[in-house]
N, CA, C and O atoms as CSV, one atom per row, in Angstrom:
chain,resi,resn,atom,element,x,y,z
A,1,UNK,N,N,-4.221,-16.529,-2.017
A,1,UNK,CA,C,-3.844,-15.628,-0.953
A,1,UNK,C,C,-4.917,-15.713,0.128
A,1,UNK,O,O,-6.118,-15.719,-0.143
A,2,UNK,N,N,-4.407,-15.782,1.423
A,2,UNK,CA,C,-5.464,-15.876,2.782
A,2,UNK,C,C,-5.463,-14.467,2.960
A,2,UNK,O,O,-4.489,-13.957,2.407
A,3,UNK,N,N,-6.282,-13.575,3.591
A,3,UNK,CA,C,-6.654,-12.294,3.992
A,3,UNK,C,C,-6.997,-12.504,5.161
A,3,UNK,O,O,-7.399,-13.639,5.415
A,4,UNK,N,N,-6.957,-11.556,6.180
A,4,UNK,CA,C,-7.564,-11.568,7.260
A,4,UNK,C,C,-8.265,-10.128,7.847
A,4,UNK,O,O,-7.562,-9.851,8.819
A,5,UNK,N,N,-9.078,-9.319,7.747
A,5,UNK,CA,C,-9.033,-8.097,8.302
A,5,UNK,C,C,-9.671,-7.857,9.659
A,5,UNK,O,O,-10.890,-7.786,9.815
A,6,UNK,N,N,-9.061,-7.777,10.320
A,6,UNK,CA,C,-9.216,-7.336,11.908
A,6,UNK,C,C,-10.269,-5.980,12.150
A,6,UNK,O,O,-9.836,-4.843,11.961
A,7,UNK,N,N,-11.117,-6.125,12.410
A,7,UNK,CA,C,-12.106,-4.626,12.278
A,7,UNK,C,C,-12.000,-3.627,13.426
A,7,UNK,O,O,-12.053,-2.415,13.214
A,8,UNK,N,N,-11.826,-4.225,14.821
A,8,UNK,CA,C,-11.490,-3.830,15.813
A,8,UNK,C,C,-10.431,-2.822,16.112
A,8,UNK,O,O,-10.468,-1.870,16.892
A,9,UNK,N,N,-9.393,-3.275,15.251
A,9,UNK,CA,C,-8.166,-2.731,15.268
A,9,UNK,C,C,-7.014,-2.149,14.026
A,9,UNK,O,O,-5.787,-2.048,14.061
A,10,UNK,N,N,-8.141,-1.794,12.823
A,10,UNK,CA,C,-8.052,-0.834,11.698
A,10,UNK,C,C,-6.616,-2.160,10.981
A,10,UNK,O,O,-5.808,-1.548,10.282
A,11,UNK,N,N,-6.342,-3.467,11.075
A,11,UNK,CA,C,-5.195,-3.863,10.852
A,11,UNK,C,C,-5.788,-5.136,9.656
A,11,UNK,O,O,-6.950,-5.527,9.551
A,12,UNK,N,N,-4.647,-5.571,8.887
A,12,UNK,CA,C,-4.928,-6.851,8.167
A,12,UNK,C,C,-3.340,-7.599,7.607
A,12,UNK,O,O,-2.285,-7.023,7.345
A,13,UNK,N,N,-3.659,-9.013,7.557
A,13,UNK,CA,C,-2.738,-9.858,7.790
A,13,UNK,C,C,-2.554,-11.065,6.489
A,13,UNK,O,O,-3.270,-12.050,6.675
A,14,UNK,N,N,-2.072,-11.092,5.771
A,14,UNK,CA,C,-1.904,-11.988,4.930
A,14,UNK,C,C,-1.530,-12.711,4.203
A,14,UNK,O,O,-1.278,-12.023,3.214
A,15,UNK,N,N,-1.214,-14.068,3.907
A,15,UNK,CA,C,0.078,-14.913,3.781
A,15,UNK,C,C,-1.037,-15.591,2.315
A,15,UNK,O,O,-2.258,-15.673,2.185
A,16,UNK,N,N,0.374,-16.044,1.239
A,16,UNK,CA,C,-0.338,-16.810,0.017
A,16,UNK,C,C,0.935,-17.192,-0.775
A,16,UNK,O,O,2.094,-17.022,-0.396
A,17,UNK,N,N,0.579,-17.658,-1.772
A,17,UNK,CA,C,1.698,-18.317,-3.040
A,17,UNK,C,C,1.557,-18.034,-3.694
A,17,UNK,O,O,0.391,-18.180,-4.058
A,18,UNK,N,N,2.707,-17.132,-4.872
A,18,UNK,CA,C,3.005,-16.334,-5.998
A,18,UNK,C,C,3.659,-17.276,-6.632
A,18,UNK,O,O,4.759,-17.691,-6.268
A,19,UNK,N,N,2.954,-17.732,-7.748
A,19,UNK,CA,C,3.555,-17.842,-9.435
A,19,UNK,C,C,4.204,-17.204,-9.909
A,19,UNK,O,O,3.485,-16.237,-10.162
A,20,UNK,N,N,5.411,-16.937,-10.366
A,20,UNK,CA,C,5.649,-15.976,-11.695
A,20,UNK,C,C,6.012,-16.315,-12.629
A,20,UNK,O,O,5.701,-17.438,-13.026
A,21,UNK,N,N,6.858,-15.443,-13.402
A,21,UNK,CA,C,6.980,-15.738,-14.885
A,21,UNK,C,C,7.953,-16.472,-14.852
A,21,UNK,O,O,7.858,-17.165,-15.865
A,22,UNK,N,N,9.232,-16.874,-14.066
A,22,UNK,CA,C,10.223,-17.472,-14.426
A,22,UNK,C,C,10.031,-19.143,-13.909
A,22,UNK,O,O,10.816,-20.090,-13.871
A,23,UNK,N,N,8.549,-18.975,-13.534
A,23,UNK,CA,C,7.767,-20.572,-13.076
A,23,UNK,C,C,8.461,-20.448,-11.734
A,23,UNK,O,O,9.461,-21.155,-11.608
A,24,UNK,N,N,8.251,-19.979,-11.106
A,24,UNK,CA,C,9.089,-19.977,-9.602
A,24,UNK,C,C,8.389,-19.527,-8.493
A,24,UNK,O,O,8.173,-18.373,-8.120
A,25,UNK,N,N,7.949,-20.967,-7.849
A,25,UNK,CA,C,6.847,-20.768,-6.786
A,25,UNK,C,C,7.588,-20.047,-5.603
A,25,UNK,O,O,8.628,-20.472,-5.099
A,26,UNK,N,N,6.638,-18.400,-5.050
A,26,UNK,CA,C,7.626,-17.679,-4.277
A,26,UNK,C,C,6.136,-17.869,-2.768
A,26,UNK,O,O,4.977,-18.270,-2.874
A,27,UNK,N,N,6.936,-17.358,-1.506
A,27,UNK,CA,C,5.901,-16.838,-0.527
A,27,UNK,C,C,5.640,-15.617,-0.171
A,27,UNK,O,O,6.542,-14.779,-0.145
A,28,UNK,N,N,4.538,-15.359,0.116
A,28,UNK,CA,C,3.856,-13.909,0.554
A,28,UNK,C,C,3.290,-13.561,2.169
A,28,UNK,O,O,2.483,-14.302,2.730
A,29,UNK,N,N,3.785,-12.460,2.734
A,29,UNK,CA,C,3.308,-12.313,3.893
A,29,UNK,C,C,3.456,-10.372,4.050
A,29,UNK,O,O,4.306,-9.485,4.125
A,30,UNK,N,N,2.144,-10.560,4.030
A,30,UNK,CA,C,1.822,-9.001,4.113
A,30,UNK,C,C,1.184,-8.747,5.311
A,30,UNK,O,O,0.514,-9.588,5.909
A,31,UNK,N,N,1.398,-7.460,5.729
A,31,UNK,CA,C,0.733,-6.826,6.915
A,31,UNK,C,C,0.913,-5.048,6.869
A,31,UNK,O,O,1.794,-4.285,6.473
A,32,UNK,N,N,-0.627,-4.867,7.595
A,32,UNK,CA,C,-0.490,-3.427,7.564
A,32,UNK,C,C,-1.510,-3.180,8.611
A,32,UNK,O,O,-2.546,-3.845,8.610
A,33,UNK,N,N,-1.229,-2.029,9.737
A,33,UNK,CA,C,-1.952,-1.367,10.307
A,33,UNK,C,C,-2.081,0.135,10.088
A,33,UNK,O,O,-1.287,0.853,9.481
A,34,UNK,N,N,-3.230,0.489,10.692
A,34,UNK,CA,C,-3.778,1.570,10.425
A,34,UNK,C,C,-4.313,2.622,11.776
A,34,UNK,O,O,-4.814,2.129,12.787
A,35,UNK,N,N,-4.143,3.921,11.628
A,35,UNK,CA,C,-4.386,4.464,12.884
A,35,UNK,C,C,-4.898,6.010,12.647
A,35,UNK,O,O,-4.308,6.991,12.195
A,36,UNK,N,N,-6.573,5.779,13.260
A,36,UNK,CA,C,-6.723,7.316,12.691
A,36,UNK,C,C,-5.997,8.640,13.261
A,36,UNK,O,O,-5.094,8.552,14.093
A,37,UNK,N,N,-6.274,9.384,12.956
A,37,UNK,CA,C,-5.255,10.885,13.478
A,37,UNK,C,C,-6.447,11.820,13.857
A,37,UNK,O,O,-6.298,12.685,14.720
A,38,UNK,N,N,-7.613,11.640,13.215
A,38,UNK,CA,C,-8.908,12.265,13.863
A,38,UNK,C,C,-9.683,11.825,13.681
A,38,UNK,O,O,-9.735,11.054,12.723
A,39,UNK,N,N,-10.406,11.976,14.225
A,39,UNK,CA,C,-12.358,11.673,14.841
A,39,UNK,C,C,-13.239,11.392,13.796
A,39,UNK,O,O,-14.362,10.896,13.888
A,40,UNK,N,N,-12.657,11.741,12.819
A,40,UNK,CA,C,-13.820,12.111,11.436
A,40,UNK,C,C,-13.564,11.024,10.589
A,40,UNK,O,O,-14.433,10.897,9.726
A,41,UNK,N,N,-12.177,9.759,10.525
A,41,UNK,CA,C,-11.494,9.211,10.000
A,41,UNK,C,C,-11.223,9.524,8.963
A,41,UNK,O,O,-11.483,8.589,8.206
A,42,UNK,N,N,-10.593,10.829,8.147
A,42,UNK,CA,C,-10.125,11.316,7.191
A,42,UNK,C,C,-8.898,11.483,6.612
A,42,UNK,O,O,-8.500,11.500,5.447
A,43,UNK,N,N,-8.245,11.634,7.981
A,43,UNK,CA,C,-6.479,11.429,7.855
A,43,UNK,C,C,-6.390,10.372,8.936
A,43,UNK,O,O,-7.053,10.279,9.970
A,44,UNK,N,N,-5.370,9.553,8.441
A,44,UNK,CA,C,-5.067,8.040,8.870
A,44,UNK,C,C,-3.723,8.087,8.958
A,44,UNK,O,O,-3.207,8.922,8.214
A,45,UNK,N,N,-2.673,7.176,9.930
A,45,UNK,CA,C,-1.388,7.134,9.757
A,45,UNK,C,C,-1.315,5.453,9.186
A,45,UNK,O,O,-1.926,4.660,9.903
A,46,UNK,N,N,-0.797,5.024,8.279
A,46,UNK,CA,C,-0.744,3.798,8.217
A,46,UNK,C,C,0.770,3.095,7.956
A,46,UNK,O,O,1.706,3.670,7.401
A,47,UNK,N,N,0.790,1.807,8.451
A,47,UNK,CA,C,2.528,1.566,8.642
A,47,UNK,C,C,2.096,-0.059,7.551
A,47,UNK,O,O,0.975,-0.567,7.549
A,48,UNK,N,N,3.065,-0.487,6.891
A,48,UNK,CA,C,2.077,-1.609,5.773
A,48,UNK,C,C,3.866,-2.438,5.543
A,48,UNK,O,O,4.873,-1.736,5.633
A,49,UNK,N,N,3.931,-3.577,5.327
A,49,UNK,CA,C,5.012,-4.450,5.274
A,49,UNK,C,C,4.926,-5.513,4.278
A,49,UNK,O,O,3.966,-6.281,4.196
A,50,UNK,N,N,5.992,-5.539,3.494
A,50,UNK,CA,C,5.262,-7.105,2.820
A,50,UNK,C,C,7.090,-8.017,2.756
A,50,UNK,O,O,8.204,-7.535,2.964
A,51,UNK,N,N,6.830,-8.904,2.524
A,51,UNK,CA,C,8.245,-9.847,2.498
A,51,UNK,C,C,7.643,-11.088,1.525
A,51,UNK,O,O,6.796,-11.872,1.954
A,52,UNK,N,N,8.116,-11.151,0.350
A,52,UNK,CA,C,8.565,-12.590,-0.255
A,52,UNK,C,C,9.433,-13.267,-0.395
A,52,UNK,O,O,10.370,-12.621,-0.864
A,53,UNK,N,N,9.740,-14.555,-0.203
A,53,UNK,CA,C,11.029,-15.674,-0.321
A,53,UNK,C,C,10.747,-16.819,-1.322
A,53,UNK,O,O,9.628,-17.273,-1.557
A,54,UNK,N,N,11.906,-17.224,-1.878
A,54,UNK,CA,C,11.282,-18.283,-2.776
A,54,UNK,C,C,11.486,-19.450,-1.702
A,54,UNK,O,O,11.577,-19.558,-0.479
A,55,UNK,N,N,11.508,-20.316,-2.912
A,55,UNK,CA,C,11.121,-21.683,-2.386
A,55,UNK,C,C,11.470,-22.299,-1.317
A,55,UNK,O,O,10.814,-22.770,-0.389
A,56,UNK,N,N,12.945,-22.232,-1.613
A,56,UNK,CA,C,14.245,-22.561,-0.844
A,56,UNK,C,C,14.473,-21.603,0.808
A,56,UNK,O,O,15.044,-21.886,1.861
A,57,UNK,N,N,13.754,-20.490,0.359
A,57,UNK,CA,C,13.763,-19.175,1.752
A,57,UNK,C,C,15.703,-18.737,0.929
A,57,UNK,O,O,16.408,-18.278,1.828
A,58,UNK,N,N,16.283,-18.803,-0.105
A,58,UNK,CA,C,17.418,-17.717,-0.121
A,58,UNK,C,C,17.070,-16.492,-0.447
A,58,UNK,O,O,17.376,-15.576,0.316
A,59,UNK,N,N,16.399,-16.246,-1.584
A,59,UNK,CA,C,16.145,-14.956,-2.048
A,59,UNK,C,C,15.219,-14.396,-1.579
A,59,UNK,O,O,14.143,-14.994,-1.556
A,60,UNK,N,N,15.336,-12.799,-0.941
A,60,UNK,CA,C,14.544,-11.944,0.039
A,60,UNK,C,C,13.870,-10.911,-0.837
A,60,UNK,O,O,14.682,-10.368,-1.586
A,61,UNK,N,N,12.382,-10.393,-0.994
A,61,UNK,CA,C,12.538,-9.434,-1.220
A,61,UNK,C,C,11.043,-8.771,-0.096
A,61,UNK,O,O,9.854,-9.067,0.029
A,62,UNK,N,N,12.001,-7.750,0.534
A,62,UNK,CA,C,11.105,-6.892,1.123
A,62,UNK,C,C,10.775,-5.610,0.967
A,62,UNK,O,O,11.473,-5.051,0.121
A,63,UNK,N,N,9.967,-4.940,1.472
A,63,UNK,CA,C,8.984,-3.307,1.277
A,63,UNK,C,C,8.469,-3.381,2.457
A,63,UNK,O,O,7.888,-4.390,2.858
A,64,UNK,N,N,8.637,-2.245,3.190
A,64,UNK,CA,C,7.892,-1.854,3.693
A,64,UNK,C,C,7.598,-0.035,3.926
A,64,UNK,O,O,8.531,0.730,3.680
A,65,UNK,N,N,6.345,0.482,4.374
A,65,UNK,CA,C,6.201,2.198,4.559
A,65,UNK,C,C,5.552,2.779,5.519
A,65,UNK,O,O,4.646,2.184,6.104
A,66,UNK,N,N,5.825,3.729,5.757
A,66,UNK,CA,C,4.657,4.576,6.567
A,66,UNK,C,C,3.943,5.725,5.713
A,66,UNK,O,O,4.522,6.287,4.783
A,67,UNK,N,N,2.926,5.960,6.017
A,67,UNK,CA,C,2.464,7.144,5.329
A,67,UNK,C,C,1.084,7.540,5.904
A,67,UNK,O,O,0.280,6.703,6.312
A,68,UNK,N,N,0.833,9.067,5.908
A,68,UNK,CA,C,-0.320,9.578,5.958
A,68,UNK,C,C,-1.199,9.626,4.686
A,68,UNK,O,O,-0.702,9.966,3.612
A,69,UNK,N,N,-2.747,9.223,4.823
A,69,UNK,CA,C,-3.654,9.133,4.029
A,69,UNK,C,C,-4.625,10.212,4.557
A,69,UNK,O,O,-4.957,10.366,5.733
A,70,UNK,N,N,-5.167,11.193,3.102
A,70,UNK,CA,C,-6.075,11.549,3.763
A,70,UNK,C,C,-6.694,11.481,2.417
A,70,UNK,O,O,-6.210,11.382,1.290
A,71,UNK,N,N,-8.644,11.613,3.138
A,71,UNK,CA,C,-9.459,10.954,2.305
A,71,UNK,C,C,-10.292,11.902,2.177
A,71,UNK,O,O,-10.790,12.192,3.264
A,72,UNK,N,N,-10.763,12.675,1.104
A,72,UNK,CA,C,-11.766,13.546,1.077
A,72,UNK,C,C,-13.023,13.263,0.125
A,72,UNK,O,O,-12.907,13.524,-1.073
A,73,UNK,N,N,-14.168,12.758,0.601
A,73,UNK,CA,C,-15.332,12.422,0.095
A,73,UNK,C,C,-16.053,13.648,-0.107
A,73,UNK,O,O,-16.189,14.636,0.615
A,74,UNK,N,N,-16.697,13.221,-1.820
A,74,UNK,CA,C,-17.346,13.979,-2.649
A,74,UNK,C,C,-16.708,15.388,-3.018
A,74,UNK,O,O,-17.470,16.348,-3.136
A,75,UNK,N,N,-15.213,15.565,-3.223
A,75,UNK,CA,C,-14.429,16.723,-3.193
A,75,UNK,C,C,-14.980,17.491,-4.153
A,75,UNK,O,O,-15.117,18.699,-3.960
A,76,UNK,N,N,-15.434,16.801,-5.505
A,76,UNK,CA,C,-16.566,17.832,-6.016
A,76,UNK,C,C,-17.971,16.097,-6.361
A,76,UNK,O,O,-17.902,14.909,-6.044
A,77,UNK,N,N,-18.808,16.760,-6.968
A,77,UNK,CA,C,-19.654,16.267,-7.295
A,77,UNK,C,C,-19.572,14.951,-7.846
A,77,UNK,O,O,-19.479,14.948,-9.073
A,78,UNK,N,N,-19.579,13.799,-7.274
A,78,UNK,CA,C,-19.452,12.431,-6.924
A,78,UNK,C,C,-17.953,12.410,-7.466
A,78,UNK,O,O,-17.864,11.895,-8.580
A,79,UNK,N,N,-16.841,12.830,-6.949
A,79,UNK,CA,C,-15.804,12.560,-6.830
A,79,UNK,C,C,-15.280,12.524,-5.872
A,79,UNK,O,O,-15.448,13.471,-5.103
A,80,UNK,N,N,-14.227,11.192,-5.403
A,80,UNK,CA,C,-13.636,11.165,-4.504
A,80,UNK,C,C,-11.987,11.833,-4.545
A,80,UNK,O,O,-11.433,12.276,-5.551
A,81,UNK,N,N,-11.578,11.779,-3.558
A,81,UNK,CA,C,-10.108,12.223,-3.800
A,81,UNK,C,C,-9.539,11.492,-2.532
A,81,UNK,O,O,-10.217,11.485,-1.504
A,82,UNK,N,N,-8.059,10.748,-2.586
A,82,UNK,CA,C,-7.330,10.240,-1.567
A,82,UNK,C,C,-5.639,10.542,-2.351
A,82,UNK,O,O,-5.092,10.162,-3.387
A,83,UNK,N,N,-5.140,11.698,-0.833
A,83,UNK,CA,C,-3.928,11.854,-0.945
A,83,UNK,C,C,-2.757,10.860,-0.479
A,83,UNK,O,O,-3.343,10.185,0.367
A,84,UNK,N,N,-1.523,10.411,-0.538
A,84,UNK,CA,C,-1.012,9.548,0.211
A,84,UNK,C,C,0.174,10.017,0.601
A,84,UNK,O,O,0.923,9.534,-0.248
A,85,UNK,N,N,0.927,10.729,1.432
A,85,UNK,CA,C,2.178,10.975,1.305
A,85,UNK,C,C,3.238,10.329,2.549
A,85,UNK,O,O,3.332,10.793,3.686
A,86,UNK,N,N,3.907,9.282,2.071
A,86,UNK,CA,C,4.720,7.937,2.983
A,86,UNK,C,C,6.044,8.062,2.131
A,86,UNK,O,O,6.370,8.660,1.106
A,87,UNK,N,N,6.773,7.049,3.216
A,87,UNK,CA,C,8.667,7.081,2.986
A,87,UNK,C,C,8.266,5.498,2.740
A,87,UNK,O,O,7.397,4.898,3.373
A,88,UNK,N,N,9.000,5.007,1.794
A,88,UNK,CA,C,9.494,3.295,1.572
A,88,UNK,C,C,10.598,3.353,2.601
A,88,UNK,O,O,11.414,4.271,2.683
A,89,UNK,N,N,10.536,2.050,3.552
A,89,UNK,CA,C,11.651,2.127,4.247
A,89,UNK,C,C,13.164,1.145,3.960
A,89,UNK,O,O,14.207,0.920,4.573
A,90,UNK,N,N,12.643,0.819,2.869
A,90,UNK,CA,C,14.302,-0.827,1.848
A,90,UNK,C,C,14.289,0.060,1.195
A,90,UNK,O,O,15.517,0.141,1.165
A,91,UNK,N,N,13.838,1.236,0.320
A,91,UNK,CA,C,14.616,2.003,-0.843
A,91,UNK,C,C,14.743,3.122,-0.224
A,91,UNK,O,O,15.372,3.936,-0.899
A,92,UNK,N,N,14.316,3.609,1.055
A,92,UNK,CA,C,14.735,5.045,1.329
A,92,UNK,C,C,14.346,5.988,0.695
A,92,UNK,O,O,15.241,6.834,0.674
A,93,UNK,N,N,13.402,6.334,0.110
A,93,UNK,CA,C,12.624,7.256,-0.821
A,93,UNK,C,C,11.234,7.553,-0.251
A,93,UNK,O,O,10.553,6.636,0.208
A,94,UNK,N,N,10.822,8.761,-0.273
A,94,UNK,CA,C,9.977,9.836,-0.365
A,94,UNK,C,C,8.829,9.569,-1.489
A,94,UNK,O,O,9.125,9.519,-2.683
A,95,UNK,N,N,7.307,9.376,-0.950
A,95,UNK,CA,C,6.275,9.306,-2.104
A,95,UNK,C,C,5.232,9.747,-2.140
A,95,UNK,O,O,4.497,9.644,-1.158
A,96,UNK,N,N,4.863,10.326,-3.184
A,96,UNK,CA,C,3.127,10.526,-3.322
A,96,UNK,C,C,2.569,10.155,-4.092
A,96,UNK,O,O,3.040,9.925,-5.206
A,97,UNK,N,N,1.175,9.940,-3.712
A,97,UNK,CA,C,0.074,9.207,-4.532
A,97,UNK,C,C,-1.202,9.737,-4.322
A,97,UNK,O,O,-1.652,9.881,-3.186
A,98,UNK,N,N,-1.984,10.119,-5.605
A,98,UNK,CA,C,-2.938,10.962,-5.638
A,98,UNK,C,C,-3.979,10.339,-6.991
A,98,UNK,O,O,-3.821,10.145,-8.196
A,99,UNK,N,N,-4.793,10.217,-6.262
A,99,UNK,CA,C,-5.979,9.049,-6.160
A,99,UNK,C,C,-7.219,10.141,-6.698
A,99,UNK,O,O,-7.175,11.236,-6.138
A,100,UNK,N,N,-8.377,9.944,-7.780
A,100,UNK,CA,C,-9.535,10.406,-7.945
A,100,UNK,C,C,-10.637,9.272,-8.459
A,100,UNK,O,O,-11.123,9.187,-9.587
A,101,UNK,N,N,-10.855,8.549,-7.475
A,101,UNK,CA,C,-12.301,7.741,-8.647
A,101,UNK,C,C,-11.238,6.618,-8.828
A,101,UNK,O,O,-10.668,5.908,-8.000
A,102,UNK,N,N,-11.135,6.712,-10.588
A,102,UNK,CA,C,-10.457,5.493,-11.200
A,102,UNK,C,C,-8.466,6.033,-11.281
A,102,UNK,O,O,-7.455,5.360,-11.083
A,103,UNK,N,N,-8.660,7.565,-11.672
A,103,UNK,CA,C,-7.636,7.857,-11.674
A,103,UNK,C,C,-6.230,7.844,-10.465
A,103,UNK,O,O,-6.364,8.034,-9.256
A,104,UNK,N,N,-5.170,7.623,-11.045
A,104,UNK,CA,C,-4.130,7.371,-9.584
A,104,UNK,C,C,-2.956,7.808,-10.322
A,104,UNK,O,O,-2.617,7.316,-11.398
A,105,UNK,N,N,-2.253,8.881,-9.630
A,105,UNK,CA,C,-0.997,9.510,-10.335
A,105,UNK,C,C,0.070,9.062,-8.960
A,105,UNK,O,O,-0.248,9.546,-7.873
A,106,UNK,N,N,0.811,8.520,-8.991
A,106,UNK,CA,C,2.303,8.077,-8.135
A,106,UNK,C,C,3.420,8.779,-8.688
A,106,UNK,O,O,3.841,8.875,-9.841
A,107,UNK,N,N,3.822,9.276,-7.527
A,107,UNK,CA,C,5.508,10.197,-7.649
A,107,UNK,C,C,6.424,9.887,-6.527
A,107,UNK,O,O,5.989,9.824,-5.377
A,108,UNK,N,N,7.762,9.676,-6.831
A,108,UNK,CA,C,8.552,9.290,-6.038
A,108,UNK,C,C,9.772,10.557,-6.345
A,108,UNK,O,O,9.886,11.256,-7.352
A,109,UNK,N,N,10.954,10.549,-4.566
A,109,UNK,CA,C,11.978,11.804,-5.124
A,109,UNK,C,C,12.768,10.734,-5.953
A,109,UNK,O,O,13.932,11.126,-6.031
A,110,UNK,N,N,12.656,9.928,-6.392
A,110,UNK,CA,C,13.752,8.545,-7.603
A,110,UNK,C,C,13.894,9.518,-8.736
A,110,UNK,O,O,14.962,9.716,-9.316
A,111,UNK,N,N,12.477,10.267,-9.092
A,111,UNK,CA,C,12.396,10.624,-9.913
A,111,UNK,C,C,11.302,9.485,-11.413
A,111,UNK,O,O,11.169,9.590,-12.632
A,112,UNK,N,N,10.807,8.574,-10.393
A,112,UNK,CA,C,9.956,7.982,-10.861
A,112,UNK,C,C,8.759,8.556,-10.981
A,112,UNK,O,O,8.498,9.720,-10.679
A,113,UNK,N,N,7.931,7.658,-11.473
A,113,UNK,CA,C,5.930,8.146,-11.863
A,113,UNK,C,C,5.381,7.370,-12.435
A,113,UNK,O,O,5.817,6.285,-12.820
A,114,UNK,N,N,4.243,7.857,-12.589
A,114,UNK,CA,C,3.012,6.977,-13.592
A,114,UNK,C,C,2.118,7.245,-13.100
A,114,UNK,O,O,2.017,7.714,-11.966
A,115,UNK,N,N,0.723,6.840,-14.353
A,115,UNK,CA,C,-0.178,7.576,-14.253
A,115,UNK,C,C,-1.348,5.879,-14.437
A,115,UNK,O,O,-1.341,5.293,-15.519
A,116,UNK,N,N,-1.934,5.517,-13.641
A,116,UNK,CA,C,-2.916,4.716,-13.584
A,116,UNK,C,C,-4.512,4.973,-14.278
A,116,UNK,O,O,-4.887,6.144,-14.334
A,117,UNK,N,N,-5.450,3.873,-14.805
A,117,UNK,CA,C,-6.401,4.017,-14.754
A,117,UNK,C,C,-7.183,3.048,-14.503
A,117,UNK,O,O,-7.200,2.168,-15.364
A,118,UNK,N,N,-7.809,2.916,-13.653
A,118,UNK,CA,C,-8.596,1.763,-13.097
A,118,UNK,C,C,-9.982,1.641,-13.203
A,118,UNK,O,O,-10.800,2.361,-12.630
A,119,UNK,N,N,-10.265,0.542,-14.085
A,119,UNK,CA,C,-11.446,-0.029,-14.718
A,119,UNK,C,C,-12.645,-0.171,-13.570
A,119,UNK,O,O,-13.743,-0.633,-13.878
């Protein structure tokens, strides 16, 4: 995967080649910008896109969202906390994501979830 992050302009850009399991070399092209909402950079609006195609370019699959982030450093004693609350715009659904440290709890109105822990 190539990365690119633009510093100037809170944005990043990035194209690569996915393996998967059914041995089926696919393409990747992600992008997302970012835009603060105040001064302090704590709450952010961010808009984020991704599109893969296989080989051939028939099969599509895209995502993309908007969502507000807000980020609250040291919420208690060396803990971080980041809220996320954005719409998927290909499934039409409503989400949150709530972030501590390693911990990450995701909720969707699907009626989906899960609960992360990151090493």
């Amino acid at each position: 995967m190539i990365r690119h992050f633009y510093h100037n302009v809170y944005s990043s850009l990035s194209f690569g080649l996915l393996y998967d399991r059914k041995k089926a070399l696919r393409y990747s092209v992600r992008g997302k910008k970012s835009f603060s909402v105040t001064t302090d950079l704590c709450l952010n609006f961010q808009i984020k896109g991704r599109c893969d195609v296989d080989q051939e370019f028939q099969q599509r699959e895209s995502s993309g969202a908007a969502e507000f982030i807000w980020d609250v450093t040291n919420f208690n004693k060396d803990q971080d906390l980041r809220i996320k609350v954005g719409y998927e715009a290909f499934e039409k659904v409503p989400y949150v994501q709530i972030r501590e440290n390693n911990w990450t709890l995701n909720v969707d109105l699907k009626g989906r979830w899960n609960v992360r822990y990151g090493l």
